[in-house]
C-alpha positions in Angstrom: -3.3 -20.8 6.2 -1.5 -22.4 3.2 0.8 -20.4 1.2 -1.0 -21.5 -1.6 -4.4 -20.0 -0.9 -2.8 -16.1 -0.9 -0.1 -16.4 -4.0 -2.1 -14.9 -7.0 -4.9 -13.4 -4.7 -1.9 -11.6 -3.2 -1.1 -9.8 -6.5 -4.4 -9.2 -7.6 -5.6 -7.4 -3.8 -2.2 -5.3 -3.9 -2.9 -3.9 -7.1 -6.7 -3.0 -6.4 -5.2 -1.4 -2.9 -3.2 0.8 -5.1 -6.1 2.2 -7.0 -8.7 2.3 -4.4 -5.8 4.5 -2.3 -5.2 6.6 -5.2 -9.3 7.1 -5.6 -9.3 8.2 -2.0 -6.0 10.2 -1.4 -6.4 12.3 -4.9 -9.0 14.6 -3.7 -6.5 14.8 7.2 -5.6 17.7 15.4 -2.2 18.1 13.9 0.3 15.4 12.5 2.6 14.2 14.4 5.7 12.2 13.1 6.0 9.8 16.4 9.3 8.3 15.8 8.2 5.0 17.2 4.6 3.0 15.9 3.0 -0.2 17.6 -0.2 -1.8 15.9 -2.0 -4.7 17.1 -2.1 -7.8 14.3 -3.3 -11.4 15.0 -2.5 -11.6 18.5 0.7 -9.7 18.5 1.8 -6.6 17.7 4.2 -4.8 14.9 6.1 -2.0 16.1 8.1 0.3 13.7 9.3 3.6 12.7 7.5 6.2 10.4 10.0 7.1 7.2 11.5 11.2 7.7 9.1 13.4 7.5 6.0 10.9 7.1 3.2 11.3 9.8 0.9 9.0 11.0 -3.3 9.8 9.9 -5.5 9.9 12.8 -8.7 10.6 13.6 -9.8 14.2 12.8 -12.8 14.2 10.5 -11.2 14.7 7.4 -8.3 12.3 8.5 -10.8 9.3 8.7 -13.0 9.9 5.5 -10.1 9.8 4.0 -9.0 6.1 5.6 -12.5 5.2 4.9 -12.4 6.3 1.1 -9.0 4.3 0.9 -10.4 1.1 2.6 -13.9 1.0 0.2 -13.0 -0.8 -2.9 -10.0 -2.9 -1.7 -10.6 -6.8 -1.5 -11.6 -9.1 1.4 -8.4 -10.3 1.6 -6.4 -6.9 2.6 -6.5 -5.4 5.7 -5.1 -1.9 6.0 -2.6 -2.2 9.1 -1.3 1.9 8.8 -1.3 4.7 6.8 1.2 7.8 6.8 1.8 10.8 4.8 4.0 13.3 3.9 4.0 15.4 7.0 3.9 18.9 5.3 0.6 17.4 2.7 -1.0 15.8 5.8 -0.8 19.0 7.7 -2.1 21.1 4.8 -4.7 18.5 4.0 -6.0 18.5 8.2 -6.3 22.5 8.2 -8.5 22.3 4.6 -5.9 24.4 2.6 -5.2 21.6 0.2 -7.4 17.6 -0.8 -4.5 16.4 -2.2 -2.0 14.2 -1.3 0.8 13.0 -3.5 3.2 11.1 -1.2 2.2 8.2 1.1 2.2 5.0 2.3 0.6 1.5 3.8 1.3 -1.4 6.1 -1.0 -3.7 4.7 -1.9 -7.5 6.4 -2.4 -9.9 3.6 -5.2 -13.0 3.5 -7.4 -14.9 1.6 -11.2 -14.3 1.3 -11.5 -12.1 4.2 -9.6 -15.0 6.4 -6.0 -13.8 8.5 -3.9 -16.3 9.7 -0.3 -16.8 10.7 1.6 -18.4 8.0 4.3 -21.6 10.1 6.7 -21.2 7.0 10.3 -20.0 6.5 10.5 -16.5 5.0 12.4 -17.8 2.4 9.5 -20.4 1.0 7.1 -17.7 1.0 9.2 -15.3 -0.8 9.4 -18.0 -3.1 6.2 -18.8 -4.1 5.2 -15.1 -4.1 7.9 -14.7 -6.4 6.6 -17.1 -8.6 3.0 -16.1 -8.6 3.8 -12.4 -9.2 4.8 -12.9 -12.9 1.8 -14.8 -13.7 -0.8 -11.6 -13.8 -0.3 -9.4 -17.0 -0.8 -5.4 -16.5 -4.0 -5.9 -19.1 -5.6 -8.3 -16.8 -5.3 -6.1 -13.5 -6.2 -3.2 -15.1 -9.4 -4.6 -15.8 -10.5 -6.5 -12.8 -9.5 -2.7 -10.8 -12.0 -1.4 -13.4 -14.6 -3.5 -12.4 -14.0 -3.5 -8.4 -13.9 0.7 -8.3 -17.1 2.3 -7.7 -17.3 5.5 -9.1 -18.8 7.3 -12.0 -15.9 10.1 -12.2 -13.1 7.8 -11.7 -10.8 6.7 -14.7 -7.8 4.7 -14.5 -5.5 4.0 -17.8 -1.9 2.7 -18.9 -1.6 0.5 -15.8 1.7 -1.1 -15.7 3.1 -3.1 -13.8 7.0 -4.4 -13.1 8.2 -7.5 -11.2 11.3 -6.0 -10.0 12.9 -9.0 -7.9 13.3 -9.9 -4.8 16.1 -10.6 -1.5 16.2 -11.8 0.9 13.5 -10.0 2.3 10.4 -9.2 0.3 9.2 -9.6 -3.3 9.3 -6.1 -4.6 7.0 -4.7 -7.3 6.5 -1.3 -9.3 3.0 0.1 -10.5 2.4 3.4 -12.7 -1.1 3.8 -13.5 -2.7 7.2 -15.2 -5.9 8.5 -13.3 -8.3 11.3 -13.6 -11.2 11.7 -11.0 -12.4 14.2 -12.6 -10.8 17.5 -11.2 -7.3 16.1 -12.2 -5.4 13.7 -13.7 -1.8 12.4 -12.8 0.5 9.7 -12.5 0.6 8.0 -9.5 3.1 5.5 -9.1 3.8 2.1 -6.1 6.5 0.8 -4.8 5.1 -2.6 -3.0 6.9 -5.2 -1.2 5.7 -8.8 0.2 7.3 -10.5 3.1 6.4 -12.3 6.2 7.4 -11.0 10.0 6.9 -13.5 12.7 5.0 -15.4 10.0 2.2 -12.8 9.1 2.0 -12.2 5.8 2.3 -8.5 5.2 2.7 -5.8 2.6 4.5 -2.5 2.8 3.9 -0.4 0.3 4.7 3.3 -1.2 2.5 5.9 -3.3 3.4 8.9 -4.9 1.9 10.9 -8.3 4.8 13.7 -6.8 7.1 14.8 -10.1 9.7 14.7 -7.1 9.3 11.6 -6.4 7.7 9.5 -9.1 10.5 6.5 -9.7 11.2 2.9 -8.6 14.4 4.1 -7.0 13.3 7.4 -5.2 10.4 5.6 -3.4 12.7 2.5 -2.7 14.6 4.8 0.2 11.6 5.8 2.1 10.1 1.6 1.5 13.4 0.1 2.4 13.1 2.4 6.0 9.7 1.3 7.2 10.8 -2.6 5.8 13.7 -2.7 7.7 12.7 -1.2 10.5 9.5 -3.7 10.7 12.0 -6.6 9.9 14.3 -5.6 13.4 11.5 -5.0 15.5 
């Protein structure tokens, strides 16, 4: 794939992912916080740890509508890899006592038109060009286009902003907040979302919450920089 062909559809995709997984996790057997996670991607595999106290969703029946509500309005070109929640809100939400969830996150494969390929670059150029690209798309803009890609009569998204915070060197590192209401509440939901490629797949990891607790750039950055790190020394 050339690096060229993912840059601004990178930016757009991640964005959309955040809105279609706050659509489906605003509303999942019993978690289990497996200290050590191995996923199959483009002929290889990713292994990695799950952040404290974040559980791995299965496959109970409330635990996969809600992977299929958060895979339903994002692009062609994203491929939700994994999803974990907050153990507690994943336990609650599996038993029916709660249909919220405030605090999770995604490893996310990244491609172009519904095409995944390896990427034969350094890091290093592709953090570079990423970098570039992710200044180019203006809150207004990608606040509109996730208007028109969500489906839903009840849904309302507003005050979409988005920050470039930088990057090292390993990943690109962005910041969304975004007001929502789906109709039975509204809140604040807020992204943490890094780019970076590992053994030249171009992947995203990112972090949700609309948690008062949690609901900042740099208390979401601990529980990214664990599942980043721990993909990067694999």
């Amino acid at each position: 794939m050339r690096l060229s062909s993912i840059d601004t559809r990178y930016f757009k995709a991640v964005t959309a992912i955040l809105i279609a997984s706050i659509s489906a996790f605003a509303g999942a057997s019993e978690p289990q916080a497996t200290s050590m996670q191995k996923i199959s991607v483009l002929g290889g595999f990713l292994e990695f740890e799950n952040p404290q106290n974040y559980c791995t969703v299965g496959d109970s029946p409330r635990e996969e509508a809600l992977l299929i509500r958060a895979k339903a309005d994002i692009p062609d070109s994203i491929r939700i890899l994994h999803t974990s929640v907050f153990c507690p809100e994943l336990k609650a939400y599996i038993s029916g006592d709660t249909n919220e969830i405030t605090r999770w996150t995604q490893i996310q494969l990244l491609g172009s038109s519904g095409g995944f390929q390896r990427i034969s670059i350094p890091r290093e150029s592709f953090l570079q060009a990423v970098g570039r690209e992710a200044r180019k798309l203006s809150s207004a803009q990608i606040e509109k286009e996730i208007k028109e890609r969500v489906d839903s009569d009840t849904f309302t998204i507003s005050g979409l902003n988005k920050t470039v915070l930088g990057r090292d060197r390993d990943a690109v590192y962005t910041y969304t907040v975004a007001h929502t209401d789906d109709g039975d509440s509204a809140r604040t939901v807020h992204g943490l979302g890094a780019a970076t490629l590992i053994d030249s797949i171009p992947i995203g990891i990112h972090v949700y919450s609309s948690s008062a607790a949690s609901d900042t750039a740099a208390s979401l950055r601990s529980v990214q920089q664990t599942l980043l790190q721990s993909l990067l020394t694999q």
